[in-house]
C-alpha positions in Angstrom: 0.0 0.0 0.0 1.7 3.2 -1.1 -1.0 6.0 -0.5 -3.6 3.8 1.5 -7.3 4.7 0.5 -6.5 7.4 -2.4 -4.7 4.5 -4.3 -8.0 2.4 -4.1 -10.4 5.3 -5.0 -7.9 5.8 -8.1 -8.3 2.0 -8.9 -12.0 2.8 -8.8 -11.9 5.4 -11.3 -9.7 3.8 -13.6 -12.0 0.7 -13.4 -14.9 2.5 -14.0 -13.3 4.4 -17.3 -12.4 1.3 -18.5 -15.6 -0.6 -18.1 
């Protein structure tokens, strides 16, 4: 875990884009 939650809200958003 590098940032903690931010690096899992950016997964979201990246997931989210991409599906």
């Amino acid at each position: 875990m590098f940032l903690g939650g931010r690096t899992l809200v950016i997964i979201s958003v990246v997931y989210s884009c991409k599906w």
